[in-house]
C-alpha positions as CSV (number, residue, x, y, z in Angstrom):
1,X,57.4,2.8,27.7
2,X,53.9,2.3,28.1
3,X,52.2,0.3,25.0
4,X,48.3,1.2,23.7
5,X,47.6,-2.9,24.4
6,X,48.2,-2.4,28.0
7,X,45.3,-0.5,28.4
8,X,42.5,-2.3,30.1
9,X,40.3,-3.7,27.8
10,X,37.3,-2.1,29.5
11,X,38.8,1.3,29.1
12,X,39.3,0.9,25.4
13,X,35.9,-0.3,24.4
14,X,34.1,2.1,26.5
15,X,36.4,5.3,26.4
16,X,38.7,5.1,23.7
17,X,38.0,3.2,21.0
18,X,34.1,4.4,20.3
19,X,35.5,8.0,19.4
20,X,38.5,7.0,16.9
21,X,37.1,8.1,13.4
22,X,36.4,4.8,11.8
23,X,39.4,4.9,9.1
24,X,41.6,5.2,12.4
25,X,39.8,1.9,13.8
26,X,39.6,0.1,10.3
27,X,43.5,0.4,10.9
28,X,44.3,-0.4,14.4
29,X,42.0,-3.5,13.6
30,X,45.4,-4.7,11.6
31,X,47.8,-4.2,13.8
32,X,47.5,-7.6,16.0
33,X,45.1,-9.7,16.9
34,X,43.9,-8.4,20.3
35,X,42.8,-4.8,18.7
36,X,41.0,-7.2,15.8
37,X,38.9,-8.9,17.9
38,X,38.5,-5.4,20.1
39,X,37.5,-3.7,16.5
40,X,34.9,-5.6,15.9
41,X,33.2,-5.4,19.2
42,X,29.0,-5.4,18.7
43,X,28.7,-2.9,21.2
44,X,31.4,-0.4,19.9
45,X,30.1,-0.1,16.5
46,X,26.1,0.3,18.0
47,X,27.7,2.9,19.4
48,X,29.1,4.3,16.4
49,X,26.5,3.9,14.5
50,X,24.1,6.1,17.0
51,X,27.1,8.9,17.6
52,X,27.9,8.9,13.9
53,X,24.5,8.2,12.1
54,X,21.9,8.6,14.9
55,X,20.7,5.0,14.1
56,X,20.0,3.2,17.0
57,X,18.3,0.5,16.6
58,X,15.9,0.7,19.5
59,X,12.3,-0.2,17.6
60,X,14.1,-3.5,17.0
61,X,15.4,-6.7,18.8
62,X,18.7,-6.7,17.1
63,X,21.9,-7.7,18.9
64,X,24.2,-8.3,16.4
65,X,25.5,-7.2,12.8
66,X,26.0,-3.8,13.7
67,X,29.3,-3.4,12.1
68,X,28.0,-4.6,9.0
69,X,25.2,-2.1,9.1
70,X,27.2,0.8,10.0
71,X,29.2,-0.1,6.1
72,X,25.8,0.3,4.6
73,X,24.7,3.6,6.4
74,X,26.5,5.9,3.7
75,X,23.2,5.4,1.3
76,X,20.6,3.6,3.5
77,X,17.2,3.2,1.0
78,X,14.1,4.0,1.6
79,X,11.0,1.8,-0.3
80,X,6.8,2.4,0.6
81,X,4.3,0.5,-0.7
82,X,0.5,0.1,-0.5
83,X,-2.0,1.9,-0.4
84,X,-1.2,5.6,-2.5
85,X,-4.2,7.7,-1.1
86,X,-3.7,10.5,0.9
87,X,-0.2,11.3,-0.8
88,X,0.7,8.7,1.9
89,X,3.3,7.1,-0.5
90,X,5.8,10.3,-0.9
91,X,5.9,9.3,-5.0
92,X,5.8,11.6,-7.8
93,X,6.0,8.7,-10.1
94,X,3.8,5.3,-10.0
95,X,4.1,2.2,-11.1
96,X,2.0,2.1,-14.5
97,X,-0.4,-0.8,-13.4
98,X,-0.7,0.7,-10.2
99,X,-5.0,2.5,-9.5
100,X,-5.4,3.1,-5.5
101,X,-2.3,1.1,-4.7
102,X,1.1,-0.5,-5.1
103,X,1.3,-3.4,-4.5
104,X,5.6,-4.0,-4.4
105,X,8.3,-1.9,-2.8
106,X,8.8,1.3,-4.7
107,X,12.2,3.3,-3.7
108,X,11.5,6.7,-2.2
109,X,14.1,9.3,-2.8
110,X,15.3,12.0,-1.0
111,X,18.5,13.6,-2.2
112,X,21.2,14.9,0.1
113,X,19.5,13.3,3.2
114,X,20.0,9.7,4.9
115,X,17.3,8.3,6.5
116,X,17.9,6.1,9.7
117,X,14.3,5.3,10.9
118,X,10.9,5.3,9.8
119,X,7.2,5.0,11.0
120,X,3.9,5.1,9.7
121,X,1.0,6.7,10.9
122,X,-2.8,6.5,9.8
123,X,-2.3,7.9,6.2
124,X,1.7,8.9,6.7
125,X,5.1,8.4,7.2
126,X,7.7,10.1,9.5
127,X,11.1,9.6,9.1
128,X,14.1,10.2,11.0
129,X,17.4,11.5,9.1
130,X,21.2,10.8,10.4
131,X,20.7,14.7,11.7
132,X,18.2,14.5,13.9
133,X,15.6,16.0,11.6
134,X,11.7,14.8,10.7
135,X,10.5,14.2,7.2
136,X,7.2,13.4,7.1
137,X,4.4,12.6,3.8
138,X,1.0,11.8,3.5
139,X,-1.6,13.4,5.5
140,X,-1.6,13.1,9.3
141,X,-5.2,13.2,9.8
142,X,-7.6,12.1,6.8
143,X,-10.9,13.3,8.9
144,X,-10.1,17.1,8.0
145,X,-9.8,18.8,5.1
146,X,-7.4,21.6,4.1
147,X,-7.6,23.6,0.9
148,X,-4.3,23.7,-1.1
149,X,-3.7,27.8,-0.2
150,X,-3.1,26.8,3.5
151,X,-0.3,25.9,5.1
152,X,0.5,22.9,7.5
153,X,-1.3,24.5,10.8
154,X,-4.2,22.4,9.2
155,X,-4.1,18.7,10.5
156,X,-5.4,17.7,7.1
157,X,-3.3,19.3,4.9
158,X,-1.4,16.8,2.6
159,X,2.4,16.3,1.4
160,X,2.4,14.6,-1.7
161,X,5.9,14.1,-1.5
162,X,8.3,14.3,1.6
163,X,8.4,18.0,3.7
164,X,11.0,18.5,6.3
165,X,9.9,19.5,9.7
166,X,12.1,22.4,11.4
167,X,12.3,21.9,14.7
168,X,14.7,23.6,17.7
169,X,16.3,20.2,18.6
170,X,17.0,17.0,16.9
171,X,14.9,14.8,17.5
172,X,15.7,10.9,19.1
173,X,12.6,8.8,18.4
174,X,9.1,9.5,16.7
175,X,5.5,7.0,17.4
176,X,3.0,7.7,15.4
177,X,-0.8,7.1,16.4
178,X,-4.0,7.0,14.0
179,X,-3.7,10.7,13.3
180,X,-1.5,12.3,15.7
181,X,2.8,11.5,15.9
182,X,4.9,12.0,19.5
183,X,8.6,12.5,19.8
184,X,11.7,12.5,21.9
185,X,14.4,14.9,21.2
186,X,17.6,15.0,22.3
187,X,17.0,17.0,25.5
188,X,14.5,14.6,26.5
189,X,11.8,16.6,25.9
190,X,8.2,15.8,24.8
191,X,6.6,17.1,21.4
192,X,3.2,16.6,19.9
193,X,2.0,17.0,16.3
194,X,-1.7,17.0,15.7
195,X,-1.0,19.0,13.1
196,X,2.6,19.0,11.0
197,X,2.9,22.8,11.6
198,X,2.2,23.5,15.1
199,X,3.9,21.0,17.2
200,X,3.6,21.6,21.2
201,X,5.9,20.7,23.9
202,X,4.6,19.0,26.7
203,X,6.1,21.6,29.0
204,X,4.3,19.4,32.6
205,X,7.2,20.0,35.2
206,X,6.1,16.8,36.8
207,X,9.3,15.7,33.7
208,X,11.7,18.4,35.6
209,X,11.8,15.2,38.5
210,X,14.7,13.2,38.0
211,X,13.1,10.3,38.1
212,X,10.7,10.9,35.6
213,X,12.8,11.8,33.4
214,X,11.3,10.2,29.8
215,X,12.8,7.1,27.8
216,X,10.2,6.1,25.5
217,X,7.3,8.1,24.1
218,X,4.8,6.1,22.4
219,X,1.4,6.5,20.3
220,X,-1.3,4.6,21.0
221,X,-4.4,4.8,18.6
222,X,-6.1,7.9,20.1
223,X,-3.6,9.4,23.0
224,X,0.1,9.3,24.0
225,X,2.3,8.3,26.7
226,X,5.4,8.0,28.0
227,X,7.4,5.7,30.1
228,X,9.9,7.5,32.9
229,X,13.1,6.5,34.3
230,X,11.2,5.3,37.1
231,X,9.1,2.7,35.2
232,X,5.8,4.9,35.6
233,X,3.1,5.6,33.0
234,X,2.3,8.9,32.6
235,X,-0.6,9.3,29.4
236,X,-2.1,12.4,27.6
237,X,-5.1,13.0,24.9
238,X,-4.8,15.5,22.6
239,X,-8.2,14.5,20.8
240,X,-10.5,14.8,23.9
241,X,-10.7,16.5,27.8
242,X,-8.7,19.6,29.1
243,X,-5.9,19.0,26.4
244,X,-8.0,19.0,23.6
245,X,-9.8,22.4,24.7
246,X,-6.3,24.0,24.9
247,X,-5.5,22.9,22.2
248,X,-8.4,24.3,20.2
249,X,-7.8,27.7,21.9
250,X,-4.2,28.1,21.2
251,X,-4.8,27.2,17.7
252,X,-7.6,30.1,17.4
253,X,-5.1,32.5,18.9
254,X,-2.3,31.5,16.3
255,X,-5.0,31.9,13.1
256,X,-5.0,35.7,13.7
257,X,-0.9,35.3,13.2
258,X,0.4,34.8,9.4
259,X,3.4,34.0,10.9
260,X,2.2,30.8,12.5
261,X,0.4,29.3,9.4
262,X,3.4,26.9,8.9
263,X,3.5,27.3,5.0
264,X,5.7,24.8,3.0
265,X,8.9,26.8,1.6
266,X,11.3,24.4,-0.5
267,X,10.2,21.5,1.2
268,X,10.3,22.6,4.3
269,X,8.0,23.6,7.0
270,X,9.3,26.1,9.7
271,X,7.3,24.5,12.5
272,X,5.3,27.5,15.0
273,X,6.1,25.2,18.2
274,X,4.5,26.3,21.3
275,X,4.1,24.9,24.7
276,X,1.4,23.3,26.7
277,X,0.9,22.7,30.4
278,X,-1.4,19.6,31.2
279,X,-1.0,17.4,33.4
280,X,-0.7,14.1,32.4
281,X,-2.1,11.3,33.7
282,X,0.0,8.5,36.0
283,X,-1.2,5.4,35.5
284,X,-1.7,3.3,38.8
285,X,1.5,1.1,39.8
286,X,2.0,-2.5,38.9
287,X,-0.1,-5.2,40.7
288,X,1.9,-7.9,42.4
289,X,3.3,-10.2,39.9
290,X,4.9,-13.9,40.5
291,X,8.9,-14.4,40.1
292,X,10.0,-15.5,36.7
293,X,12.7,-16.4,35.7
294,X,15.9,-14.3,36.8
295,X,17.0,-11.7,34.5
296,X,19.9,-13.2,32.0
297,X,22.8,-11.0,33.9
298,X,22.0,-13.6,37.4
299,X,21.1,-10.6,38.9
300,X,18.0,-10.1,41.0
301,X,16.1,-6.3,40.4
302,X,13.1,-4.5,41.3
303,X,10.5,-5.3,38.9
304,X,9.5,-2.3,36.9
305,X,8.4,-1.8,33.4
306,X,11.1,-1.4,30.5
307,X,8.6,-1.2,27.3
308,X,5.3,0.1,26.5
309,X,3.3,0.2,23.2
310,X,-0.2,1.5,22.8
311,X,-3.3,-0.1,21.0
312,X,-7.0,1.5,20.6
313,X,-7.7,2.5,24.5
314,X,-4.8,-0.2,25.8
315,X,-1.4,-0.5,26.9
316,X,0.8,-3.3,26.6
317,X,3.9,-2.8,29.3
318,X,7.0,-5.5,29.6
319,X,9.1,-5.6,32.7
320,X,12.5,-5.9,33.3
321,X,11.7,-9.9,34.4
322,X,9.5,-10.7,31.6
323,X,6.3,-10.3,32.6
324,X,4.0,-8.9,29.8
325,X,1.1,-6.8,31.1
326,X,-1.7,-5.3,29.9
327,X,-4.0,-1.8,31.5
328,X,-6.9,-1.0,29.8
329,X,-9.2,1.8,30.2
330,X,-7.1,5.0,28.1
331,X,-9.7,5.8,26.2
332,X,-9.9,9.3,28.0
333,X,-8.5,11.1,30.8
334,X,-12.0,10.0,33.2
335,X,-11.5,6.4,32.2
336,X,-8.2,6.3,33.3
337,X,-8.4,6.5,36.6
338,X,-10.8,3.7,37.3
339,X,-8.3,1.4,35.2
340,X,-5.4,-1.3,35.9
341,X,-2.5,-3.8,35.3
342,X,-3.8,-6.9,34.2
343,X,-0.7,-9.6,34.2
344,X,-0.8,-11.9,31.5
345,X,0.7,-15.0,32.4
346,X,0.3,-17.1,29.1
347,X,2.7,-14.4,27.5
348,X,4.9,-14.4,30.0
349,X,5.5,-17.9,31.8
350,X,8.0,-19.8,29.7
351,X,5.8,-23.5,30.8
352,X,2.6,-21.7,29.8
353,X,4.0,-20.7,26.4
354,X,5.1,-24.0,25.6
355,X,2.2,-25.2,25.7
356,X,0.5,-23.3,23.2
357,X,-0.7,-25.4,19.6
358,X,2.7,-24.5,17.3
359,X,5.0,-24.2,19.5
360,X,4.8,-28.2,21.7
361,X,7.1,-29.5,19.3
362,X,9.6,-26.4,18.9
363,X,10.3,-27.4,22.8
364,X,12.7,-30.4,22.6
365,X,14.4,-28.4,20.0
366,X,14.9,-25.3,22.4
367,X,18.1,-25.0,24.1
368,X,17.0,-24.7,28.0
369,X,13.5,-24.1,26.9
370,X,13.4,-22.8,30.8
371,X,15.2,-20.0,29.8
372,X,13.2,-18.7,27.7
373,X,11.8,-14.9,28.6
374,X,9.9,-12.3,26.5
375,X,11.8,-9.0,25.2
376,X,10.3,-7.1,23.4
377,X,6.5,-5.8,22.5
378,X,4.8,-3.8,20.0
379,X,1.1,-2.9,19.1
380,X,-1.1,-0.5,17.1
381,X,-5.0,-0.1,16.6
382,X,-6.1,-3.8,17.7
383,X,-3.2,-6.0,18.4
384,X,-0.4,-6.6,19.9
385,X,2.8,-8.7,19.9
386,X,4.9,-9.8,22.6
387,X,8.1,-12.2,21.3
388,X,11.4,-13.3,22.6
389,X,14.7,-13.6,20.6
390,X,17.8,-16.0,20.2
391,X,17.8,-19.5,19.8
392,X,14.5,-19.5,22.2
393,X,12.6,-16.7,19.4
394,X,8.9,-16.7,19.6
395,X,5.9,-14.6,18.3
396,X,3.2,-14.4,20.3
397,X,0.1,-12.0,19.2
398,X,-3.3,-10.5,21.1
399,X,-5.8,-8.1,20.7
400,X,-7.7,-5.5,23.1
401,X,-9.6,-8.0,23.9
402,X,-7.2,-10.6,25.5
403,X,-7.7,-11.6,29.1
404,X,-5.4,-13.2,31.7
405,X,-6.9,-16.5,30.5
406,X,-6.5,-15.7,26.8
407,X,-4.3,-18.2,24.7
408,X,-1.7,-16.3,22.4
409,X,-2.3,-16.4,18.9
410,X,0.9,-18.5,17.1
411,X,1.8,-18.1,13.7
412,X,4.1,-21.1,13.5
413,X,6.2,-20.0,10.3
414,X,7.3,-17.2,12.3
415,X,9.1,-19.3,15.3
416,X,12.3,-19.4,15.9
417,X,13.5,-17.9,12.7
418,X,15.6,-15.1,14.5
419,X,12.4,-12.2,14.1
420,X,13.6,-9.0,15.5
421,X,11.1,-7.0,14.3
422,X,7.0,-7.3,14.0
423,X,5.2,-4.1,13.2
424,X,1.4,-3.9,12.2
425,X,-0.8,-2.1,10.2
426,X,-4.6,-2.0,10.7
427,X,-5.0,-5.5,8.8
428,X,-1.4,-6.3,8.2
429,X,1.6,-7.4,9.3
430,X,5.6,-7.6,8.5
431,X,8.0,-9.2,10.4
432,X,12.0,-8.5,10.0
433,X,14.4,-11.0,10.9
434,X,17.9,-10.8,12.0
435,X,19.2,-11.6,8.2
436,X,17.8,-8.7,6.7
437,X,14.7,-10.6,5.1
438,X,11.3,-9.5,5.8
439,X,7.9,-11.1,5.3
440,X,4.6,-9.6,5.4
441,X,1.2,-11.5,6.3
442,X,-2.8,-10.6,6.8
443,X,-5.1,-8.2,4.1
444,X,-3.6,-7.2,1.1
445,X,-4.9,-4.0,1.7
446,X,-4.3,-2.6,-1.6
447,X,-0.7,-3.5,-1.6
448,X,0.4,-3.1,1.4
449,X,1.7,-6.4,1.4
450,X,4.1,-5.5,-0.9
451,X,3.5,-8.9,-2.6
452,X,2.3,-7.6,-6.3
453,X,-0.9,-8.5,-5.7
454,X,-2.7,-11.0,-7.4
455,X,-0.2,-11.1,-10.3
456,X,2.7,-13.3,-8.5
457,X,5.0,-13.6,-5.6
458,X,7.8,-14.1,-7.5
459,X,11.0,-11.6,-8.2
460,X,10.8,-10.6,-11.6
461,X,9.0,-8.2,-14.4
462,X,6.0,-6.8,-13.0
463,X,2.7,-8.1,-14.7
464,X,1.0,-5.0,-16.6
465,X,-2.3,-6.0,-16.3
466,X,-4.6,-3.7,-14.5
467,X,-5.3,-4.5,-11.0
468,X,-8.4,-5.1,-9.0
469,X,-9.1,-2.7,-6.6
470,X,-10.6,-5.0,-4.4
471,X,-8.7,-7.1,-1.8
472,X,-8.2,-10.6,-2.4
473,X,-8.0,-13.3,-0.2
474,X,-5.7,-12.7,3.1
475,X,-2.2,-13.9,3.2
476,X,-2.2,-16.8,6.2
477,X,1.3,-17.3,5.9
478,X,4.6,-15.0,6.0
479,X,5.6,-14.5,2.7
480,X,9.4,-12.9,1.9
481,X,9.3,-9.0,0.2
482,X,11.9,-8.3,-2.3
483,X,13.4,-5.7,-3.3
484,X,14.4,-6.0,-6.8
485,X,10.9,-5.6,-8.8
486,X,12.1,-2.8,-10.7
487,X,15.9,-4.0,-11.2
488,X,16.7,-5.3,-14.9
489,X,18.6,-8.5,-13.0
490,X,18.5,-10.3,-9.3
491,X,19.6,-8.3,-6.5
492,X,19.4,-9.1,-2.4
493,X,19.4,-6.5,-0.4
494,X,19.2,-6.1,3.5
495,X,16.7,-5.0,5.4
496,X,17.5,-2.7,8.4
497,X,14.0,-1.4,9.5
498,X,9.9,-1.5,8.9
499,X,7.1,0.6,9.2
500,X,3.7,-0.2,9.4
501,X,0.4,1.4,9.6
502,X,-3.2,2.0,8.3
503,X,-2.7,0.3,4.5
504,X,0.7,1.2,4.1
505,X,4.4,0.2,4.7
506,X,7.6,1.0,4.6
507,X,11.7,-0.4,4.8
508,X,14.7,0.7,4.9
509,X,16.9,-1.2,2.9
510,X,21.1,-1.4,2.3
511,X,22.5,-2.9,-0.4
512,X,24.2,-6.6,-0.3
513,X,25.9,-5.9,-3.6
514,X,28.1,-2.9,-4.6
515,X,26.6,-1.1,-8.1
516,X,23.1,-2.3,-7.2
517,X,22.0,0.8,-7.5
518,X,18.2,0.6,-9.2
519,X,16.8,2.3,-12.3
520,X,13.2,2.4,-11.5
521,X,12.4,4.9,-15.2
522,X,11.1,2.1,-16.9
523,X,7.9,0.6,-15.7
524,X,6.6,4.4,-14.0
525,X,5.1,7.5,-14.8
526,X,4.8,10.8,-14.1
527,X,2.0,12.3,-12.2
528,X,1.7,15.9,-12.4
529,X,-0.9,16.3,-10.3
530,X,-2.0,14.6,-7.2
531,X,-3.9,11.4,-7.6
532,X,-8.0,12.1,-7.5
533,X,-10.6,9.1,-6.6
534,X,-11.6,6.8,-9.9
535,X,-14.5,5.1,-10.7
536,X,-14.3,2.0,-10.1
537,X,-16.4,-1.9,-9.4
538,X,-15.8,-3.2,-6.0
539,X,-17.0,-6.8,-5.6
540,X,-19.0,-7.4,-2.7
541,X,-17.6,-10.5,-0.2
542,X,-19.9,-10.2,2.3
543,X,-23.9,-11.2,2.3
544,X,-25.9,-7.9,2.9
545,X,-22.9,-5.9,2.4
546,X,-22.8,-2.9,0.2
547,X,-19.9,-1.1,-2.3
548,X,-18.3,1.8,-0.4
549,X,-18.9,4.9,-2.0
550,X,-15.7,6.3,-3.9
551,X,-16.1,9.9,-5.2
552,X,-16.2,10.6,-8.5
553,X,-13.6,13.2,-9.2
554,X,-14.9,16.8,-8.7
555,X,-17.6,15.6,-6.6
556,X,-16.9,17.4,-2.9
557,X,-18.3,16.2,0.4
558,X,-18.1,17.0,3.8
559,X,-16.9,14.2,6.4
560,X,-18.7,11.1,6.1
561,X,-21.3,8.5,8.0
562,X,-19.1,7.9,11.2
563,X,-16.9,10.3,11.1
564,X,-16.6,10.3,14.7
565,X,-17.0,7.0,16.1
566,X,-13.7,5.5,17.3
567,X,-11.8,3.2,15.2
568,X,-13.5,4.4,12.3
569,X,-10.9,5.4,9.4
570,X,-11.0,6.8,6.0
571,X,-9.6,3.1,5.1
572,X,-12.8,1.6,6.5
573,X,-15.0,3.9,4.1
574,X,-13.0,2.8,1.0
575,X,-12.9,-1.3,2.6
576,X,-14.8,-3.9,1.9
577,X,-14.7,-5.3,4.8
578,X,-17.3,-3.2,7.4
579,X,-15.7,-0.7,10.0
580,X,-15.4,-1.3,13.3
581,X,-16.8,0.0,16.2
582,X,-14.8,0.9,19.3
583,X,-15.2,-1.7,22.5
């Protein structure tokens, strides 16, 4: 007789065990102890959680506590905050001290649906359900205007609260840019949204090659790209070039078509997808780069890149050995040619990043300091973070204008507290760790934070006085969100994801606590209509610097002084703090 235990254990966690329906599992976890210790295998419930819930994980640096978030996926929660122009918040209802922002987590509901991932854009959200499908709200590009009888074929139309996007496959992983989102779906296949109701495939057969086949698609500010099995870079601009003009025509040929005007019908918006043939631009191969460290398995690869994230005309790449790299010159499709790899060995070379001011004395209390080897990467508009995980866990951020001799930037609170997450908007950051907790740092930008503003950073009633519009002093140090503002007593709950971008974020949160449920009717109130400009006293910070100009409502206008200069935002206009200028 042959027994279920004489299986080999390979076999079980890698055939067998990940497709038993979890009640199944939960019960051959009690049967002895080898199948409990099998049961709770990291990687089996990962697994699970991606074949069950599509939640994978990936935007994070997360290796552990995956059976624990696979109890919590049944009613994942999802909380925005910050700045509420644009619709970018999703929220019928507002906080009743809240004027152009709000400035604590707010819980976003969508019935019947369970989110698993969500990312910010511009002046939006996109978020990823257990299905496969695409929610988005706010307004995917703020420099256009769309009157309220058109559909979502205009890039500036807004959704005040969250629209579904129909599309014909699900969809794996979304990146969001300034005004413009890219996905992967589950046939590896490339779409583009500049607009929420035409999405276009990137139908290039140079992706038909095996080995360039795509396993990350990522936004920078003002173009795309996508890193292939093969550890190439291939990039794409829908804002400018050849891509741009077909873009322009395809849309004039779909105007004469009602059917393609991608109207909103019960929330959701039957997408007119179409496909495009450019070209896309491979990016020259890596320089030469010195050995590091070997790679924690002992064994010795070909270098190649494993991670890519886009900043405003940059690209930050990671290899497989830990060398963080950086190629600028994607600001179009003529730049790109003339640019290259630059290796950055201050981010990379465990001795070099020793040295750096915050993080000398964190190396006698390193286990094999040696060892230590950066990970993961992320970036948007002007910097970037590269950071390392374990008991060796470091931050380490740049900008677009880092060199090879550039020293890291070190926030010391956030070393070695187990980070596996950093996201950024355009003047703030959050940070999730690997206990749930998440802190936010840099420019209140009207809330987005998530701090309550000037009134306290304590749990607790919510102060109803009204709030400046104006941002107060920056945030130096990482300060914990909560999540119990509008709960009548204490609760913790567990973070699981964060978004990040333009003066906005967004979590997804489980609860720690069963019955934790939250009444948020109290301290909100109904808006019936959609939130119009007020009048309001913005104090100057700067010498020779002037209040932005803030509609008064009624008043119409047509774009805006810079409308078209690069890294100039709708946020900008409405700052105090000038605009800036593209390098």
């Amino acid at each position: 007789m042959s027994y279920l235990s004489e299986v080999p254990v390979e076999v079980l966690l890698e055939n067998l065990l990940p497709i038993l329906p979890t009640p199944d599992l939960l019960r051959l976890a009690r049967t002895s102890k080898l199948f409990a210790d099998l049961c709770d295998d990291e990687t089996l419930w990962h697994k699970k959680l991606l074949a069950d819930f599509n939640f994978s994980g990936a935007r994070t640096a997360r290796s552990s506590g995956w059976k624990f978030i696979y109890s919590g996926m049944s009613n994942p929660k999802t909380y925005v905050w910050g700045d509420r122009r644009n619709g970018r918040l999703g929220l019928s209802k507002f906080p009743s001290n809240s004027s152009v922002g709000v400035s604590f987590p707010v819980r976003l509901r969508l019935p019947g649906v369970r989110i698993v991932d969500i990312v910010a854009g511009g002046w939006c959200f996109h978020a990823l359900d257990s299905e496969g499908n695409i929610y988005a709200w706010g307004t995917l590009n703020s420099e256009r205007m769309a009157l309220r009888t058109e559909g979502y074929s205009e890039s500036g139309k807004t959704a005040h609260t969250p629209i579904k996007l129909k599309m014909p496959a699900p969809t794996r992983t979304i990146s969001c840019g300034r005004m413009h989102c890219s996905t992967l779906d589950a046939n590896n296949k490339i779409w583009n949204f500049v607009s929420w109701g035409r999405p276009f495939r990137l139908s290039s057969p140079v992706f038909d090659d095996p080995e360039f086949i795509p396993i990350q698609v990522e936004c920078g500010w003002m173009f795309s790209c996508a890193l292939v099995k093969s550890g190439d870079v291939f990039v794409w601009w829908p804002f400018s070039g050849t891509m741009e003009q077909r873009i322009q025509v395809q849309n004039r040929e779909m105007n004469n078509n009602p059917d393609t005007l991608a109207p909103q019908v019960d929330h959701t918006v039957p997408c007119a997808v179409w496909d495009l043939d450019v070209p896309p631009v491979r990016l020259p191969s890596l320089p030469h780069l010195p050995e590091l460290e070997e790679s924690l398995d002992g064994k010795v690869k070909e270098t190649k890149l494993i991670k890519i994230a886009g900043l405003d005309g940059h690209i930050i790449g990671l290899t497989n050995k830990g060398h963080v790299v950086k190629f600028r010159g994607v600001e179009n499709e003529t730049t790109a040619g003339a640019g290259h790899w630059t290796y950055l060995p201050k981010y990379s070379e465990a001795s070099l990043i020793w040295e750096q001011p915050g993080l000398k004395e964190l190396k006698d209390q390193a286990k094999d300091p040696e060892s230590l080897r950066i990970t993961h990467i992320t970036a948007n508009f002007l910097t970037f973070v590269a950071y390392s995980t374990g008991s060796n866990s470091v931050i380490l951020m740049g900008d677009t204008d880092t060199t090879e001799e550039s020293d890291p930037k070190v926030v010391p609170a956030l070393q070695n507290k187990g980070v596996i997450s950093v996201v950024l908007g355009d003047y703030h950051r959050a940070a999730l760790t690997s206990e749930g907790k998440l802190f936010t740092w840099g420019s209140h930008s009207n809330g987005a934070l998530g701090l309550t503003g000037l009134e306290s950073q304590k749990p607790g009633p919510i102060s109803r006085r009204v709030q400046h519009v104006y941002d107060p002093p920056p945030v130096n140090v990482p300060t914990e969100v909560r999540f119990d503002h509008l709960n009548k007593q204490r609760k913790d709950k567990f973070c699981i994801a964060v978004a990040a971008g333009g003066w906005h974020t967004g979590a997804l949160v489980i609860d720690l606590e069963p019955g934790s449920d939250e009444s948020d009717e109290e301290i909100v109130r109904e808006e019936r209509e959609p939130p119009r400009p007020s009048r309001v006293q913005h104090e100057i910070q700067e010498p020779g610097s002037t209040p932005p100009f803030v509609p008064l409502p009624g008043i119409f206008r047509l774009g805006f002084p810079g409308r078209f200069r690069r890294g100039a935002s709708q946020d900008d206009e409405c700052s105090d703090r000038p605009g800036r200028s593209g390098s």
